[in-house]
C-alpha positions in Angstrom: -218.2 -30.7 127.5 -220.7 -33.1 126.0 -223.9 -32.1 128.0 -223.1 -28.1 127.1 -222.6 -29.7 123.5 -225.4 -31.6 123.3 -227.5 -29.1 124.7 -226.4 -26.8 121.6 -223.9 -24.6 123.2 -220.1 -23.8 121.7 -218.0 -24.9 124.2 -214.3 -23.8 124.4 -212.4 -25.8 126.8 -208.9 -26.0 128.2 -206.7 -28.8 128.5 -203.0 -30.2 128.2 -202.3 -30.3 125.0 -201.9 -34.0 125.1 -205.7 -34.1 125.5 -206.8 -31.5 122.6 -208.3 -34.2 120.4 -210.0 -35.8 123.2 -211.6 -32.7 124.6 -212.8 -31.9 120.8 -214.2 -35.6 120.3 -216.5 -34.5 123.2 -217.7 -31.7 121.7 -215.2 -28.6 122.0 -215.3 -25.9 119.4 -211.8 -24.7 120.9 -209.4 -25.7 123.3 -207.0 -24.3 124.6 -203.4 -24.7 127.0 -204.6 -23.9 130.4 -200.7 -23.4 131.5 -200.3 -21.0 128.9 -199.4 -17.4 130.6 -201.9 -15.8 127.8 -204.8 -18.2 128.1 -207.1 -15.6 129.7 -206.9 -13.1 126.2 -207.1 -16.3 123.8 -209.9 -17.7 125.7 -211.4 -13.7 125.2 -211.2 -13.6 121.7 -212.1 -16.6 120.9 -215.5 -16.1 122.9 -216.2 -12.9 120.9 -215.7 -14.4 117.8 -218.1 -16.7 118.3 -220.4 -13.8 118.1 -222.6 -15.3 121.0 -222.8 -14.0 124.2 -221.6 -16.1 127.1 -224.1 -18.6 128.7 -221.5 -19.4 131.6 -218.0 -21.1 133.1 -217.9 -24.5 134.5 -214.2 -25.0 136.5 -214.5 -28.9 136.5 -210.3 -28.0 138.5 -211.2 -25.9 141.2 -208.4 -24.0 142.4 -207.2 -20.0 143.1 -205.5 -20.3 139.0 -208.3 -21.6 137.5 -210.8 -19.6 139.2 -209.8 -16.7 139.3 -208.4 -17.2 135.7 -212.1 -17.8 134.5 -213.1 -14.7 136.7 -211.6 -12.7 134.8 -212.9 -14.4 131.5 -216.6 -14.0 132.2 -215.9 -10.5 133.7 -213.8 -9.2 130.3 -216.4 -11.1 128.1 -219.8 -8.4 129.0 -223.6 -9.9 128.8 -225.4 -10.3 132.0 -224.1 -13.4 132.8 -221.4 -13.4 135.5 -221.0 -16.5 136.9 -218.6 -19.4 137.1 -220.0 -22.4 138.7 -217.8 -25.2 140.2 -217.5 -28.6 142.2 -218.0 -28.4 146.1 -213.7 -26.6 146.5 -212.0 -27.5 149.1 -211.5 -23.8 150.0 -211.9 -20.7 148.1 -210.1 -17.8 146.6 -209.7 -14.6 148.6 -212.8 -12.7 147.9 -210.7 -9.8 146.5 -209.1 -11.9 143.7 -212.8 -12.6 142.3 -212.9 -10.0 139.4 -215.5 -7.0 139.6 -219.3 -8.0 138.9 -218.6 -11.9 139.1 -220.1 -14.6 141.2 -218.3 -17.9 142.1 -221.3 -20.7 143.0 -220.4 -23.9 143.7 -222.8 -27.1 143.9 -223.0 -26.4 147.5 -224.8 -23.2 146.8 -221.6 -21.5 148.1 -221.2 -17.8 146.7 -218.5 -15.8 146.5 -217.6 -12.6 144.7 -215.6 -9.4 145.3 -217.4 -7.5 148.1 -218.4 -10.2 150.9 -217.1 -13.1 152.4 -218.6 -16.8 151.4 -222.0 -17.2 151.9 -224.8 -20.5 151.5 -227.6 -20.0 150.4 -230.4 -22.7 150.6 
């Protein structure tokens, strides 16, 4: 949150509610419930009312939920930025839960989207 801040860009976050201040202390424009069964569309439309198009997701959590949850953000959100970049997971998410025109890279160069299986790229 604080080096996307600092580096000028809005960030929206999600959290626990518990930690809603915090995350905004860093820097968050928005934050929002991760466990909440609508966080996808709130996430959307608080993107597009930014007016400013996407520059990217960071999952910080990596899981199946969270990454295929912020998938399906970057994929609903247009631009031609499509990817959601994460920490080295411990596995990944079956390559057909990836949403349509998105790439998952990791810091291990590790790709994944809808139509192949996990590749590396050096």
């Amino acid at each position: 949150i604080q080096m996307a801040h600092l580096a000028g860009y809005t960030v929206i976050a999600t959290s626990s509610e518990p930690n809603f201040d915090h995350c905004r202390s860093l820097g968050a424009e928005a934050v929002f419930d991760y466990k909440s069964p609508s966080v996808v569309e709130e996430i959307v439309a608080a993107c597009k009312a930014t007016g400013k198009e996407c520059a990217g997701v960071f999952v910080a959590y990596f899981n199946d939920d969270s990454t295929i949850a912020c998938s399906k953000i970057v994929s609903q959100l247009g631009g031609s930025n499509k990817v959601v970049g994460t920490v080295v997971p411990p596995h990944h998410p079956a390559a057909e839960a990836v949403a349509e025109g998105v790439k998952i890279a990791t810091s291990k160069s590790l790709v994944l989207d809808q139509t192949q299986s996990p590749q590396t790229y050096s």
